[in-house]
N, C-alpha and C positions, 0 to 999 in steps of 0.2 A: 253521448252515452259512453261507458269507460267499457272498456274489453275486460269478459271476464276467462280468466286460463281456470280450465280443470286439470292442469297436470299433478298436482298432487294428490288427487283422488286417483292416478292414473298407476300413482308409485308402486301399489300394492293389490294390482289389477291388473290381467291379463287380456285383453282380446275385448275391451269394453270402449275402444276409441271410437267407436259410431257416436258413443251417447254425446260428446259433444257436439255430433253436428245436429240431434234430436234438439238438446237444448236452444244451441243457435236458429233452426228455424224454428222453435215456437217463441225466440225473443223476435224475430222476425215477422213474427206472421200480423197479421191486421187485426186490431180489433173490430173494426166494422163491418169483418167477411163473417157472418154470422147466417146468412142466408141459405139453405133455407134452415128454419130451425134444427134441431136435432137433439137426440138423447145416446149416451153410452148406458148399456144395463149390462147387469151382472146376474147370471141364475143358476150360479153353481159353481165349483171350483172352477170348470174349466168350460163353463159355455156363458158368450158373451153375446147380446146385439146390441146391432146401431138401428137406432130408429129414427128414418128422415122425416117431417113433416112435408109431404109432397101433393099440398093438393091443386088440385088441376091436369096431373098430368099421368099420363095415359102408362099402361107398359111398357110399350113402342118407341115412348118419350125418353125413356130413361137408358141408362148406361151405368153396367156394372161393371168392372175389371180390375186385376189383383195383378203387379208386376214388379218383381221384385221387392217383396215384401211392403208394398204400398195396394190400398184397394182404395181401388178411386168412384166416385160416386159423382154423375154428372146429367146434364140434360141439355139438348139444343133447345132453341128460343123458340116459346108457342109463338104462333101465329094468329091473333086473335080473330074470331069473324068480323070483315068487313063492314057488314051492315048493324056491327052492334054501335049504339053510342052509351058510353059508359056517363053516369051519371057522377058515378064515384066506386072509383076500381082498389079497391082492398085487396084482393088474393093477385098477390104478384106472379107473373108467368114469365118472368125473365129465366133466360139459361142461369146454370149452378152450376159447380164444380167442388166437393168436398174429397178433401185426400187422409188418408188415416194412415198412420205407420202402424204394422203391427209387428208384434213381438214375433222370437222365435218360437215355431211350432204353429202360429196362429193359422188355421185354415177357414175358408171363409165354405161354409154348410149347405148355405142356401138364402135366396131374397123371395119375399112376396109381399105384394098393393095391397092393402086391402084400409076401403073407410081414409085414404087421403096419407095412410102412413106407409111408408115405406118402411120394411122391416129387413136386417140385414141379418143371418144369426152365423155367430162365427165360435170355432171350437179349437179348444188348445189339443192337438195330439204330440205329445210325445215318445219319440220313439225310443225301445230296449237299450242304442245303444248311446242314448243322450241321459237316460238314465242314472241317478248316483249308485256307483260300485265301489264294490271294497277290494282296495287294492294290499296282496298279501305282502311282507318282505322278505324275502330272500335273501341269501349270507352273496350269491351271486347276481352280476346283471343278468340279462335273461337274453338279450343280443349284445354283440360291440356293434359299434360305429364301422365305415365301411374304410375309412382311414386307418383305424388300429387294426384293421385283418387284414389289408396289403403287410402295412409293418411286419405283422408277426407271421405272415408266408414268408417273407423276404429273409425273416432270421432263421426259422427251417430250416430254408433252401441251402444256407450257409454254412 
């Protein structure tokens, strides 16, 4: 597989060198980790869920956590009853681990079970001062630097 560089997207871009590593791990990631199923939905400008297919397992079963801008979705392994003998086991009850990066601003609302799905609903706030502003110009800067105001006490003083 050939290495691919984003640094020329990068010429004319400020403060976006995460997204290379975004890229790299989803050239990384597995196709086969698919389990358990899932859905990303959209229901609004700024409100999004994840929706797990989780069936078999309990509230208690599950694990939700958000840390450093990653929310992670996981479960330890059912323990099937003993005395069943499966004939033919279709709904798999093996542990998962799904990991989502989310965006800036993305807060995660709230989760709830219900009917086998897990439902995850997450919401963009952003805040006043992430905001776009209009910035005025002036004939002056509006501070110096703390280098040029030693300088110019030192020629004062003189």
């Amino acid at each position: 597989m050939s290495t691919v560089t984003f640094a020329p997207l990068f010429r004319s871009s400020i403060g976006f060198d995460r997204f290379s590593d975004l890229f790299e791990t989803a050239l990384r990631s597995e196709a086969g980790s698919s389990y358990p199923p899932y859905n990303v939905e959209k229901h609004g400008v700024d409100d999004y869920r994840i929706v797990v297919a989780a069936a078999g397992f309990a509230e208690s079963d599950i694990d939700i956590q958000v840390e450093k801008d990653v929310l992670t979705i996981g479960s330890g392994r059912r323990d099937a009853a003993e005395t069943v003998q499966y004939l033919h086991q279709g709904i798999a009850q093996r542990a998962f681990k799904l990991s989502f990066r989310l965006a800036d601003h993305i807060e995660v609302r709230g989760a709830s079970l219900k009917n086998g799905l897990l439902s995850v609903d997450l919401v963009r706030r952003v805040p006043e001062a992430a905001k776009p502003r209009r910035i005025s110009i002036g004939s002056e800067p509006l501070t110096q630097p703390a280098a040029n105001a030693s300088v110019t006490a030192t020629q004062n003083a003189a």
